[in-house]
C-alpha positions in Angstrom: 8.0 -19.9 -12.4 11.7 -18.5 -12.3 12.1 -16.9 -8.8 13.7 -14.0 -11.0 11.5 -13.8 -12.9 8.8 -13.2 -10.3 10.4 -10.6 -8.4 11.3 -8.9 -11.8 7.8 -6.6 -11.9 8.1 -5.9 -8.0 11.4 -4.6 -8.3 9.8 -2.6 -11.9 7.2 -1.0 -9.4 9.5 -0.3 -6.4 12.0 1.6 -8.8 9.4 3.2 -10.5 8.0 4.5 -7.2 11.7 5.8 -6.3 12.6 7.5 -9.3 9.6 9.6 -9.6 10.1 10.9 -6.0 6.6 10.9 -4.8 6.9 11.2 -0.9 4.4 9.0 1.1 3.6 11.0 4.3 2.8 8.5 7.0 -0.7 7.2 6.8 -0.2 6.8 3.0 1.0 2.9 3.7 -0.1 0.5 5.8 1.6 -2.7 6.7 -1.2 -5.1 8.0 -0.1 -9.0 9.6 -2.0 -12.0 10.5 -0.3 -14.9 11.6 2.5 -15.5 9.3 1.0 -13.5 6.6 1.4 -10.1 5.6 -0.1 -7.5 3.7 0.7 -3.7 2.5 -2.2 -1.3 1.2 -0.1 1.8 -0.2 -1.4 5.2 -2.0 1.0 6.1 -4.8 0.4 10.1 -6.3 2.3 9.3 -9.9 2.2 13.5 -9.8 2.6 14.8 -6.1 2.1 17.2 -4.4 -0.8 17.1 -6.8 -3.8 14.4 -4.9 -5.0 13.2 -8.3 -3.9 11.2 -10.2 -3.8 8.9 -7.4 -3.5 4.4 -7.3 -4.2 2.3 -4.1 -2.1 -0.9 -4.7 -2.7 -4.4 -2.1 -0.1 -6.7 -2.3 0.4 -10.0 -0.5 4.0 -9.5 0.9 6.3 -13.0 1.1 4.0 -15.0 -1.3 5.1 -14.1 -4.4 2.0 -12.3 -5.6 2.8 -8.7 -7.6 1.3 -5.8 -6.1 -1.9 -4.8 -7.7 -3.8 -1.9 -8.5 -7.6 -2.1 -6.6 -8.7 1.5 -6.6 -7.4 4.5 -9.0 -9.4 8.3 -9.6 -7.6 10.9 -12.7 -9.7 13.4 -11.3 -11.7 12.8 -7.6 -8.9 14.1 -5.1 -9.9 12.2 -1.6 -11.0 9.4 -3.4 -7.9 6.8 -3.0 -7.8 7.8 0.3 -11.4 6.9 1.4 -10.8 3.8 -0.2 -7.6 3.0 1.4 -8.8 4.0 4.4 -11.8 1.6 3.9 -9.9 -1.1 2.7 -7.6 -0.8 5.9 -10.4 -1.1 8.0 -11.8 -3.7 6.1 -8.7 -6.2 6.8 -8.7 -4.7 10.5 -12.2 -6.2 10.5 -11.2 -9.4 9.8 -8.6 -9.8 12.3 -5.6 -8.3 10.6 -3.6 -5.8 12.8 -2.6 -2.7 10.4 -0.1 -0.4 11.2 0.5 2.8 9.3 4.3 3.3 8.3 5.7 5.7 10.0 3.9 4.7 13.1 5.8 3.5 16.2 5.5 -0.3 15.9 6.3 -1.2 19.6 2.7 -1.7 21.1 0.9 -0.4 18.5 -1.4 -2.9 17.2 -3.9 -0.7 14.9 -4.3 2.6 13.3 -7.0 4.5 11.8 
């Protein structure tokens, strides 16, 4: 596959994210590492303030693999987040060190 071509729908999602302006408070992403490989768990709000409609999207940072929708609720506010929160833990379980972003990185190891 053209490099370009691959980086075409991440760049499409991160410019999507910008121009609607939806703040992530820290907490909302979470950066999680193990070894060499990294991964990012984010909540997007397409509508915030408002909690619903809300997305949880897992992507597999520096191997080329498009961030993905795994959880989404149009009307169960506190749903994405139990999810993420789940999902977070989930990786933590399996050795992966999460940090939230916004979190001091220096020593920090594992949130939530």
């Amino acid at each position: 596959m053209d490099p370009v071509k691959a980086h075409v729908p991440i760049l499409t999602l991160t410019l999507a994210l910008i121009a609607t302006n939806a703040p992530l408070a820290a907490g909302d992403a979470w950066t999680c590492t193990n070894g060499n490989l990294e991964r990012s768990v984010t909540l997007y709000y397409p509508q915030a303030p408002a909690p619903v409609p809300c997305r949880v999207y897992y992507g597999k940072r520096n191997e080329n693999v498009i961030p993905r929708v795994i959880w989404s609720a149009e009307h169960d506010a506190g749903y994405c987040e139990v999810k993420a929160a789940a999902f977070v833990a989930r990786l933590q379980s399996l050795g992966w060190s999460c940090i939230a972003e916004g979190e001091p990185t220096e020593g920090a190891t594992e949130s939530r």
